[in-house]
C-alpha positions in Angstrom: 18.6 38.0 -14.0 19.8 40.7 -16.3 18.1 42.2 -18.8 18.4 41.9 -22.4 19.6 45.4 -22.8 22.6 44.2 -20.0 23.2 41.0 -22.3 23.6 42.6 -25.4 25.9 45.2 -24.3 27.5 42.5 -22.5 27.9 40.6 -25.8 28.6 44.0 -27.4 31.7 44.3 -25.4 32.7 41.1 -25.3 32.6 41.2 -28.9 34.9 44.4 -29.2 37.6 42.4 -26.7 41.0 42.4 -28.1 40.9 38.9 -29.4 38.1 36.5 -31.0 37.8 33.0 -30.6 36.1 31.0 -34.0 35.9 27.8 -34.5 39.1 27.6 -32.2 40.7 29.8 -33.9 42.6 32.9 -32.0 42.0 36.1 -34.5 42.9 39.8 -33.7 40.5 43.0 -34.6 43.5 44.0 -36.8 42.3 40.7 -39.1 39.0 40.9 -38.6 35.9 43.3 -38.9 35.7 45.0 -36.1 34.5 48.6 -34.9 37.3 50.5 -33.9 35.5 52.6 -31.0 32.9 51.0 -29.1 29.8 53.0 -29.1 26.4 51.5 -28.1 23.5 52.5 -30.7 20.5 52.5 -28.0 17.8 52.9 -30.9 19.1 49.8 -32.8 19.4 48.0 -29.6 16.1 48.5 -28.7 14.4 47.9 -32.0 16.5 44.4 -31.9 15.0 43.4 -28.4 11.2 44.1 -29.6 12.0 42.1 -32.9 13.9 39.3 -31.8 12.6 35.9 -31.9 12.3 34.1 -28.6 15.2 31.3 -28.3 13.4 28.2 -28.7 12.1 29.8 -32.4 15.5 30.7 -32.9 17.0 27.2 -32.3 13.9 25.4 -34.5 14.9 27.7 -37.0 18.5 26.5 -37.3 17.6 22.7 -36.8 15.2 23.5 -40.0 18.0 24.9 -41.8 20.3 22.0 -40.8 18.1 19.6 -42.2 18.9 21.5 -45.9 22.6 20.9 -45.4 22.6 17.6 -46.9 22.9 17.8 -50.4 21.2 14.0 -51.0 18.2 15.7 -49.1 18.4 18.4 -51.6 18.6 16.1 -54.7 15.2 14.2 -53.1 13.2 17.4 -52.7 14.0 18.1 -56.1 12.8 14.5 -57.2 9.9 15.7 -55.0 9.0 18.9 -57.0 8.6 16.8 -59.9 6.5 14.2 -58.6 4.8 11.7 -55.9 7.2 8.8 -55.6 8.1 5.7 -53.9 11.2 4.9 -52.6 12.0 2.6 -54.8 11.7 5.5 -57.5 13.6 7.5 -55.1 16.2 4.9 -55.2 16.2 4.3 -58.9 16.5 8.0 -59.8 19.2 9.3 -57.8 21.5 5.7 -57.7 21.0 5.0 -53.8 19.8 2.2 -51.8 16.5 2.4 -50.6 17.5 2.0 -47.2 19.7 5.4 -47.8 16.5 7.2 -48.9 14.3 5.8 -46.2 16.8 7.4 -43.6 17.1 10.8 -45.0 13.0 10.4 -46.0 12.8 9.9 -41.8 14.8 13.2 -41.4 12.8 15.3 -43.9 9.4 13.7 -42.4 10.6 14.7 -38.8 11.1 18.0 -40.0 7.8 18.5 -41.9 9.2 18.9 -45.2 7.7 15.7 -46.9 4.8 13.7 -46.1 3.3 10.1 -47.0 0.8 8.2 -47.5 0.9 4.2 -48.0 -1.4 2.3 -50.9 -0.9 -1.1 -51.0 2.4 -2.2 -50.0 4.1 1.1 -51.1 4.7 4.2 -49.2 4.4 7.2 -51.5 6.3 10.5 -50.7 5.3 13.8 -51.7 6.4 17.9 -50.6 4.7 18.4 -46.9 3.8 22.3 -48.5 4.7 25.0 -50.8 7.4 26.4 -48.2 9.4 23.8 -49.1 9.6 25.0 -53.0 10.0 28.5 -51.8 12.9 27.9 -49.4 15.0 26.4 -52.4 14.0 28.9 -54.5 15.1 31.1 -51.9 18.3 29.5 -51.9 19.2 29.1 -55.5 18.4 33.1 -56.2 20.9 33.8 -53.3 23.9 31.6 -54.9 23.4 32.5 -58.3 23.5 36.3 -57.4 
């Protein structure tokens, strides 16, 4: 098995090639940012294999971020930093079936970003934790720099 010193240098390389394949897309080094000399920066390397995140964090971490490419998810977490609500609220405010809600509700439960709690016959939904507010915030600072 090599090591992750052999990988990166391997993706390094591969990297510099001639060509670069995105998104199936053939593009040249000419049109693209590329380093015109390929020279191997052992300290950075190594600092990158101490500090990387194993894979499996890695992949969780992008599933998370997936989960936030949905903009009716976005427009119920904002519902959600206003308020506990049912989804028949849900519904009512943002103009969608309640079926529609429940589905994306599923997807932001399964991911930890809401939670709920029944009373009676309704099921009220309300931010799983304070990461959730930060992550948006997060988000709206990047665009509107």
């Amino acid at each position: 098995m090599e090591s992750k010193e052999e990988k990166l240098q391997e993706m390094h390389e591969h990297n510099h090639g001639e060509e670069h394949i995105h998104e199936g897309h053939h593009h040249s080094c000419e049109e693209m940012e590329c380093c015109e000399t390929v020279e191997v920066h052992e300290d950075l390397l190594r600092i990158v294999n101490e500090t990387m995140p194993e894979e499996t964090e890695l992949y969780d971490l992008a599933e998370l971020f997936k989960v936030f490419g949905d903009s009716t998810r976005i427009r119920i977490l904002f519902v959600l930093f206003e308020a506990e609500v049912c989804v028949c609220d849900l519904a009512m405010a943002l103009n969608m079936t309640q079926s529609a809600i429940s589905h994306q509700l599923k997807i932001l439960k399964q991911s930890k970003l809401v939670k709920s709690r029944r009373e009676g016959k309704s099921i009220f939904y309300s931010l799983a934790d304070a990461h959730v507010r930060s992550i948006i915030a997060a988000g709206r600072e990047h665009i509107e720099e």
